[in-house]
Backbone as CSV, one residue per row, in Angstrom:
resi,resn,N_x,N_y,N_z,CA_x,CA_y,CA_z,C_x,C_y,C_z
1,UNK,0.835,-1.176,0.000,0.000,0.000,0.000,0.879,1.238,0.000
2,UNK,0.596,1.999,-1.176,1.711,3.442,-1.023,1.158,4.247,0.022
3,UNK,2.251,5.006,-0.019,2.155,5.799,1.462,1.511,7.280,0.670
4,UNK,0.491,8.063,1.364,0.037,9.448,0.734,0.836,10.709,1.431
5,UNK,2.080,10.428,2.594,2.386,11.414,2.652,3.784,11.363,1.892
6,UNK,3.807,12.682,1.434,5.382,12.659,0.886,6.628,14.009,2.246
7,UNK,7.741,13.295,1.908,8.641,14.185,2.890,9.071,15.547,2.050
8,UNK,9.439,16.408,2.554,9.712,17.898,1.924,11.259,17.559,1.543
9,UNK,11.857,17.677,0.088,12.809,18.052,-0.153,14.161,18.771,0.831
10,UNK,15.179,18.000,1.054,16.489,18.041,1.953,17.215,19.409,1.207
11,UNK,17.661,20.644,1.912,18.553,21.960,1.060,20.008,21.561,1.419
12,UNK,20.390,19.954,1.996,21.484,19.374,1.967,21.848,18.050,1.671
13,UNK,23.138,17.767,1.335,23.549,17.019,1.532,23.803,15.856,2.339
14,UNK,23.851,16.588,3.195,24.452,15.940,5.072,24.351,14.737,5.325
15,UNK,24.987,14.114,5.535,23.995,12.756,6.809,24.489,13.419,8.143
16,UNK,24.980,14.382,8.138,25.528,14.401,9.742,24.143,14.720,10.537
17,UNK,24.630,13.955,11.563,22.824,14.176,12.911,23.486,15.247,14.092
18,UNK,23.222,15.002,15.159,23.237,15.311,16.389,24.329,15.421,16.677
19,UNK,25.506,14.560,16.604,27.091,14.450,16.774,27.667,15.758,16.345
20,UNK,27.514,16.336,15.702,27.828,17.741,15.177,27.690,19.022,16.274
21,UNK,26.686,19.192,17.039,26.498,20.216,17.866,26.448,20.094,19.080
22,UNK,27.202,21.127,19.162,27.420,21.285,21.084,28.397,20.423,21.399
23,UNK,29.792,20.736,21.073,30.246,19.697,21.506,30.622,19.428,23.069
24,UNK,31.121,18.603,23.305,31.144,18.653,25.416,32.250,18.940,25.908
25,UNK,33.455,17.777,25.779,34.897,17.993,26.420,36.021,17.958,25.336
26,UNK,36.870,17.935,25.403,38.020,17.361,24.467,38.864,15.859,24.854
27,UNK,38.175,15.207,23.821,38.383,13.372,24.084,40.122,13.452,23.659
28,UNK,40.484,12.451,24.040,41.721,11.422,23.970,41.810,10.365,23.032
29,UNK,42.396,11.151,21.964,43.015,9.802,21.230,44.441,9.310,21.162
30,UNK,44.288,8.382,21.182,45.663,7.636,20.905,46.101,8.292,19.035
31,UNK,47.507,7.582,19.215,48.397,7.773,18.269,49.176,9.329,18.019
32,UNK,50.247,9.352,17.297,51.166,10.379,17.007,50.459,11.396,15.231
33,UNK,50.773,12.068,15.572,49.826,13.548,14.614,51.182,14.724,13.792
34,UNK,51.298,14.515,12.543,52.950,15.473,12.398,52.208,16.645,11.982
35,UNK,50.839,17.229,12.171,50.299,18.321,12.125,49.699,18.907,13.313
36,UNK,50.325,20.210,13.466,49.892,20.377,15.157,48.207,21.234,14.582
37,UNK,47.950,21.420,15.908,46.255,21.692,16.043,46.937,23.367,15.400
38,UNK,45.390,24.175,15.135,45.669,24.940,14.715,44.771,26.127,15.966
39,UNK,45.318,27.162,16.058,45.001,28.251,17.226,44.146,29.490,16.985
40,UNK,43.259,28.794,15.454,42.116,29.570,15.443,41.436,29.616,16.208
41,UNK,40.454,30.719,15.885,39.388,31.193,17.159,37.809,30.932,16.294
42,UNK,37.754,29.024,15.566,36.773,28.285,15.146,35.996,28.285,15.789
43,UNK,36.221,27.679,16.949,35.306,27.005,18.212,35.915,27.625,19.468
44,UNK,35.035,27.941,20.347,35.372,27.986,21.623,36.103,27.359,22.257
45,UNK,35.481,26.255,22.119,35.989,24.983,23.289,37.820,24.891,22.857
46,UNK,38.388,23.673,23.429,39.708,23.238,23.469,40.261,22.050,22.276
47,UNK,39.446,22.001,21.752,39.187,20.762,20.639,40.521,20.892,20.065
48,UNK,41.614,20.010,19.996,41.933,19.871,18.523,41.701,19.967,17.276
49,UNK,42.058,20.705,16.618,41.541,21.076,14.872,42.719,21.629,14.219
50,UNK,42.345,21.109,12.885,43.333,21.462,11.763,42.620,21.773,10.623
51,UNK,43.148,22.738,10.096,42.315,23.362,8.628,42.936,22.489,7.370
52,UNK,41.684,22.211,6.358,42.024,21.127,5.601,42.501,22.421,4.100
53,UNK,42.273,23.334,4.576,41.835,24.446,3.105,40.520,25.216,2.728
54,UNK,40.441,26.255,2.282,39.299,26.792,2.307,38.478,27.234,3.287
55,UNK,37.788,26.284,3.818,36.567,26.614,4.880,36.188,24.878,5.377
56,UNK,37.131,24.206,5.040,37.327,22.866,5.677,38.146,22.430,6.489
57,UNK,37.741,21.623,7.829,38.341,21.585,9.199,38.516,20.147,9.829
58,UNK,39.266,19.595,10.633,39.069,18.422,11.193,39.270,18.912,12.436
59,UNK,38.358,17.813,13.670,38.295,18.187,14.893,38.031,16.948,15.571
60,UNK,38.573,16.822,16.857,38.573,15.520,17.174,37.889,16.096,18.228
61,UNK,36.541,15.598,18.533,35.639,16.203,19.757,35.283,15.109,20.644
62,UNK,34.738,14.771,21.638,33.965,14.205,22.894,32.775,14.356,22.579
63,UNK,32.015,13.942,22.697,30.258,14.081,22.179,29.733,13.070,22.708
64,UNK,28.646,13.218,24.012,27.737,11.854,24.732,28.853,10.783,25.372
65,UNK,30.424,11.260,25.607,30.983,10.166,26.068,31.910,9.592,25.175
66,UNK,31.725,10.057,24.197,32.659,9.173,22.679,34.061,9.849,22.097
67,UNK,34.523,10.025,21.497,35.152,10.626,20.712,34.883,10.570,19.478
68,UNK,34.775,11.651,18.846,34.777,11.411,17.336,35.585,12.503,16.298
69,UNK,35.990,12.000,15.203,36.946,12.624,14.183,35.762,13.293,13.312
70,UNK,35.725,14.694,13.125,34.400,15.649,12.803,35.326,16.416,11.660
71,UNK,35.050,15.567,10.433,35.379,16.575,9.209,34.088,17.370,8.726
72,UNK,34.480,18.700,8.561,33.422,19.787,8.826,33.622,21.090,7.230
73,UNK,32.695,21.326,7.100,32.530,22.516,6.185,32.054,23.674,7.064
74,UNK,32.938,24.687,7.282,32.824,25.842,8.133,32.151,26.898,7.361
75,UNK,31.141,28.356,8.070,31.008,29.388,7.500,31.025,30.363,8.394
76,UNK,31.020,31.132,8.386,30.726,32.752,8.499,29.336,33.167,8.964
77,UNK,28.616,33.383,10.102,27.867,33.919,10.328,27.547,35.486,10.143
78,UNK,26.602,35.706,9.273,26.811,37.025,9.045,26.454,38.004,10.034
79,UNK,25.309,37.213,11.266,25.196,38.512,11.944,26.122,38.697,13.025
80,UNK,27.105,37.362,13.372,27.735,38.072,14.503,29.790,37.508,13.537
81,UNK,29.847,37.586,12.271,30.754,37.134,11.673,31.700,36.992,12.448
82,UNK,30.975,35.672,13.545,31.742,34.293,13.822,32.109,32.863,12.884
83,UNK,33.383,32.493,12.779,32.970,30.675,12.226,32.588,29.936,12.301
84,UNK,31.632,29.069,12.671,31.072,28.565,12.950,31.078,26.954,11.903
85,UNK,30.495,26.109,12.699,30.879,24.414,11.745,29.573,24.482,11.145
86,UNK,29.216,23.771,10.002,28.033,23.738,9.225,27.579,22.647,9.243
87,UNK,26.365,22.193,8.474,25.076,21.469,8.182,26.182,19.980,7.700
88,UNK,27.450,20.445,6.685,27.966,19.649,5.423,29.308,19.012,6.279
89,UNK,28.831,17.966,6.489,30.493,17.120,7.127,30.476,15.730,7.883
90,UNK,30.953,14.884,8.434,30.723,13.563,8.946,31.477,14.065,10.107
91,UNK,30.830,12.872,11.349,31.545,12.947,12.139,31.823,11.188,12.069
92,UNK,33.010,10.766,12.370,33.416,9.265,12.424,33.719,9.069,13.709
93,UNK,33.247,8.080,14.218,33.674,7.342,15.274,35.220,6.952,15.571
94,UNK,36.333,6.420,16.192,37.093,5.987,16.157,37.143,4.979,15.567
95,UNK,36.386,3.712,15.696,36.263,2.446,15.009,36.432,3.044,13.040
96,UNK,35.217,4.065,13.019,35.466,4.257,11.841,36.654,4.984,10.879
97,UNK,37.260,5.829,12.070,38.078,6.557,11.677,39.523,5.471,11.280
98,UNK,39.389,4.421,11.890,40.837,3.115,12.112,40.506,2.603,10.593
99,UNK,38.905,2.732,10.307,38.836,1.423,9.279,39.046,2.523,7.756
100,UNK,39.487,3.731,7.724,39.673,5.025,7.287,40.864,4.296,6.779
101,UNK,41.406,4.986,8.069,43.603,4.748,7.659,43.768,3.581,7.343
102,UNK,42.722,2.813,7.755,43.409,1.302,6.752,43.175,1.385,5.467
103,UNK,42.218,1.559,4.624,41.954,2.047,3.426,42.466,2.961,2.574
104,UNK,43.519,3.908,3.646,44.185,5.120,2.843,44.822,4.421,1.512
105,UNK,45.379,3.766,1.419,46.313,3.503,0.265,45.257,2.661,-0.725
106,UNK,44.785,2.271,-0.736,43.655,1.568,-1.379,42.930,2.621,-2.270
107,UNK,42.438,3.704,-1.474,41.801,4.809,-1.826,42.951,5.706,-3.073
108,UNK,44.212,5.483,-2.650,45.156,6.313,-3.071,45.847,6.078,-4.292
109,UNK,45.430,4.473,-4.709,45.531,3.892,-6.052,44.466,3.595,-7.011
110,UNK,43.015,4.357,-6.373,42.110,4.416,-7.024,42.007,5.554,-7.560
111,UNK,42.792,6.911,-7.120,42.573,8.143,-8.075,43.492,8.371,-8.709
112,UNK,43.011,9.158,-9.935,43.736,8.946,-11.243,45.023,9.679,-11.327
């Protein structure tokens, strides 16, 4: 039986949910990093982050207890032109972020 309601058209991309906002503490990850954090004034908090280029960021945040690796598309708020993280970005789990770097080179002989 079809369904009669339809959902309203998405003005994104995203899958990112909830993991994205507000973040809480600054989590602990393991392993060694040859890019130090960067000492913008992105986020408030204490987060680790590194600018990927442009208006793209990585941040390793605490969220509900977890840690997660939060690649982010940043903008500009115009009324108080703060930076702020946007709608457009994933946040990965650690598990996911491991099954990432294992794939790097895999990924790295697939582009042209």
């Amino acid at each position: 039986m079809p369904k009669d309601r339809k959902r309203a058209p998405s003005t994104s991309d995203s899958d990112s949910g909830p993991e994205d906002r507000n973040p809480v503490k600054k989590g602990k990850v393991a392993g060694k990093s040859t890019a130090k954090p960067s000492a913008s004034s992105l986020t408030e908090s204490k987060d680790p982050s590194w600018h990927l280029g442009k208006d793209k960021h990585v941040t390793v945040r605490e969220f509900r207890g977890k840690t997660y690796v939060d690649i982010r598309e940043y903008y500009v708020d115009k009324n108080t032109m703060e930076t702020k993280p946007g709608k457009k970005g994933i946040a990965l789990s650690c598990e996911q972020y491991q099954k990432l770097k294992s794939l790097i080179d895999e990924i790295d002989h697939a582009l042209p």
